[in-house]
C-alpha positions in Angstrom: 5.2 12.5 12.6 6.3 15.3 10.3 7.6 13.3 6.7 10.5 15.6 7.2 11.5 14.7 11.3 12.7 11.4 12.8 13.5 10.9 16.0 16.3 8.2 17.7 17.9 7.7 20.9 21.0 6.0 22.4 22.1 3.9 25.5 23.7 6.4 26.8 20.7 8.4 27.2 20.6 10.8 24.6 17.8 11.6 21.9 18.1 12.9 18.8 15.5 15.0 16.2 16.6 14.3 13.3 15.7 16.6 9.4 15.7 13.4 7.1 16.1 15.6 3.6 19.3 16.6 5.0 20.3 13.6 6.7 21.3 16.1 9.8 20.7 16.2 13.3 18.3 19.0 14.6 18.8 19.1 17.9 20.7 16.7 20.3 19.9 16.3 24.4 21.2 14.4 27.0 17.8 13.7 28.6 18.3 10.7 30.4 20.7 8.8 32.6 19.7 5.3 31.3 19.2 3.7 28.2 15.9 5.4 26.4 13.1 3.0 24.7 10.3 5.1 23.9 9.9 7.9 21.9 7.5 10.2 20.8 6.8 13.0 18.2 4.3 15.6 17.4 5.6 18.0 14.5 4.0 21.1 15.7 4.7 23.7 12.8 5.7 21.3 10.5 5.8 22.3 6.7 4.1 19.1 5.6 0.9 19.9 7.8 -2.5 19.7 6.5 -4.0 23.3 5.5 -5.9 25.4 8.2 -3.8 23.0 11.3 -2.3 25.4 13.8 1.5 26.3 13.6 3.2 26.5 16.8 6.5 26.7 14.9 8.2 23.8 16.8 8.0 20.6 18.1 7.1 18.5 20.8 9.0 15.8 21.8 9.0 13.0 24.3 11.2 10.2 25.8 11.2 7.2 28.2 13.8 5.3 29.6 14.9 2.9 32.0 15.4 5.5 34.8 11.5 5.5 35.0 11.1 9.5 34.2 9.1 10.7 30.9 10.2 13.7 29.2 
């Protein structure tokens, strides 16, 4: 994961993307109708990428939960 970009979730169902020099969130979605436990990050794009990687300009995330979907 990027050194910049965390990633957390809540019961609810939600996930958050989270810049960690700014102690903001990125980007918020309800994704899930259950609690979610497993997360994933790859920081497509990401300033802190070794030199000569490709640059998608964004990120890919993806989430588990207890209502058996992955997205």
């Amino acid at each position: 994961m990027c050194a910049c970009m965390r990633m957390s979730s809540d019961a609810e169902g939600r996930v958050y993307l989270w810049d960690v020099s700014t102690r903001q969130v990125v980007r918020s979605h309800a994704a899930h109708e259950k609690r979610v436990w497993a997360l994933d990050f790859s920081p497509n794009g990401c300033s802190d990428q070794q030199p000569g990687s490709s640059s998608g300009g964004g990120h890919l995330l993806a989430s588990g939960s207890d209502d058996r979907l992955l997205k």
